[in-house]
Structures are given as C-alpha cells and as structure tokens.
C-alpha positions, -999 to +999 in steps of 0.1 A: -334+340-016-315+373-013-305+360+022-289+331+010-268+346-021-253+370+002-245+341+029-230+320+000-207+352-008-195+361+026-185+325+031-170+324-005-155+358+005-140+340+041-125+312+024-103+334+005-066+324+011-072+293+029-059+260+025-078+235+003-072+196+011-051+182-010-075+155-020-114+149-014-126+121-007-161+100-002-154+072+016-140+093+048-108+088+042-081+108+060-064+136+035-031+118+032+005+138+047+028+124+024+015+138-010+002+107-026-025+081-021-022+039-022-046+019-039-041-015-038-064-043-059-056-076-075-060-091-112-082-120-095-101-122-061-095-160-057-063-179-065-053-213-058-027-216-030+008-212-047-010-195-079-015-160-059-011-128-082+008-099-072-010-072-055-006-038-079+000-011-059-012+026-074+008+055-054-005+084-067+008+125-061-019+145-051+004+175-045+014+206-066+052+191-072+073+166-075+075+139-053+098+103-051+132+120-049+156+098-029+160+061-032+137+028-026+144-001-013+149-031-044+129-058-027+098-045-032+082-062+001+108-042+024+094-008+010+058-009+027+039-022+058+013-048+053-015-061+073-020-096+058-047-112+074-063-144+073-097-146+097-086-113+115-053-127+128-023-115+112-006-140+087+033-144+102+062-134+073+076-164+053+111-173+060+128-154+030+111-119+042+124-122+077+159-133+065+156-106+045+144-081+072+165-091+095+204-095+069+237-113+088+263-082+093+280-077+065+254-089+042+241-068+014+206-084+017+170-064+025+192-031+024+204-027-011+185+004-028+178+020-061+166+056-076+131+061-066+112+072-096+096+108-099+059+113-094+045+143-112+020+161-098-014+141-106+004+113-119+009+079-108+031+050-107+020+015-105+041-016-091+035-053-084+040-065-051+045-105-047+026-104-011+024-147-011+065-147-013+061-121+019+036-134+036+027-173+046-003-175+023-001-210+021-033-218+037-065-217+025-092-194+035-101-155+038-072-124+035-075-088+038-048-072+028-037-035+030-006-014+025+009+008+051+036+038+041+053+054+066+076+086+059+098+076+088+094+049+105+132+050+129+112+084+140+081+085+160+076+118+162+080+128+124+066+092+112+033+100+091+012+068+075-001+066+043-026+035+043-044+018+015-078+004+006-080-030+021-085-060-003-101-092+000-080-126-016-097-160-014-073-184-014-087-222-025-067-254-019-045-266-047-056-292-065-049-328-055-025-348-073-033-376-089-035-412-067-008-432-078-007-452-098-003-498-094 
C-alpha cells in the first residue's frame, strides 16, 4: 500500500509542469489543433426528400482564450468541408454550391465575408447549416454526414482539420401527388 502512495506521488510529482490536453475525450477522438470541437446533430433523423432540416453545427473553444477573430465566409456551406454520403459514395454538390464555389471573375459570389463572432473560452456558438441546398439530397435512402474544418486549406503544410461526429439522415420519398383527376 505504502508502495503505491509513493508511486502515485513520484508520478504526480513528474507531471508537474507538463502540458495537459486540451480536451479529454472517450470515444478516442483526436485532441483537436485548432482550439474548438464540432458537433454536428439534426432536429429529426428522417425527413422527406425536399423537407430536410438544417444540420446545427456546435463549435466549441476548448482553449484558455479567445478564439474566432477574423472573418467567415456568409454562405454558410463555403465555411466547412463535408462528407455527405449516401451508401458510402459521396453525394456530388448541387448546382448553386458549385456556382457558388467556383464565382465568374468579377463576381461577388461564394467570396463575400462577414466578422466572425468571438468564442470565449468554454463557450460555444451554434449555427444551422442547409446541407440539402449543398449537397444533391434529392434521393432517397441512407446519409452520413460529417463536418470538416480546416485552419488552412491554400497551405498544406500549416493545414490542421478539425472533424465532426458523423450523423446519420434517412431521407424517405416524398409523398405522391394526387392522380388526377377526369
């Protein structure tokens, strides 16, 4: 018994001065970079096609200071990475996000930007993210769906992700209109 107090001490004693992780975590999750953690979920698991909820996205600071300084992106599907899939294969970008990706010169679309808001330390902001008006979610059947941040993505080297918890969305057929009628 004596033998173990003192073995607890010296290794108390050791770990004096050394860096704790920022964030502990039981699911194995890597101890984010960037300062804050994404949680994604949605309001309903399963959602007619063209009656999809947003996805609400939870970034939260899980450093000792501020964080969010600079400026964001204002359509909201430009400002993270997501793996939509539907039966594994990734679900290609509806026509509006690539026009928007991808703006005519000269045009002020996909890179306008706005204030990002301040995170304080512990605290976290919440937003809504329109994934169906990003992402072809028109046909029915299986998604999993996670959210990707990355610190610099024009940089390799300095690039650092920040991924999600990855969600599952049943998406049922609409409903079939009435026959018509004689």
């Amino acid at each position: 018994m004596t033998k173990t107090i003192c073995m607890i001490m010296l290794t108390m004693a050791a770990s004096i001065g050394s860096k704790l992780p920022a964030q502990v975590s039981t699911n194995d999750a890597p101890i984010p970079r960037t300062g804050f953690t994404l949680s994604i979920s949605v309001e309903k698991p399963e959602a007619k096609v063209g009656q999809i909820g947003p996805v609400i996205v939870k970034e939260k600071n899980v450093t000792n200071h501020l964080i969010g300084q600079g400026s964001n992106l204002l359509n909201i599907c430009l400002v993270y990475r997501m793996e939509v899939l539907r039966d594994g294969v990734q679900v290609p970008k509806t026509k509006e996000m690539q026009r928007q990706e991808n703006p005519r010169p000269g045009s002020d679309i996909g890179g306008s930007y706005a204030p990002a808001p301040e995170i304080k330390p512990g605290d976290e902001q919440e937003l809504e993210v329109p994934v169906s008006e990003c992402y072809d979610m028109t046909v029915p059947g299986r998604y999993d769906i996670t959210f990707i941040w990355e610190s610099d993505p024009n940089d390799s080297q300095k690039n650092v992700l920040t991924k999600s918890n990855t969600i599952t969305l049943t998406v049922l057929p609409a409903d079939e209109p009435p026959p018509a009628k004689q």
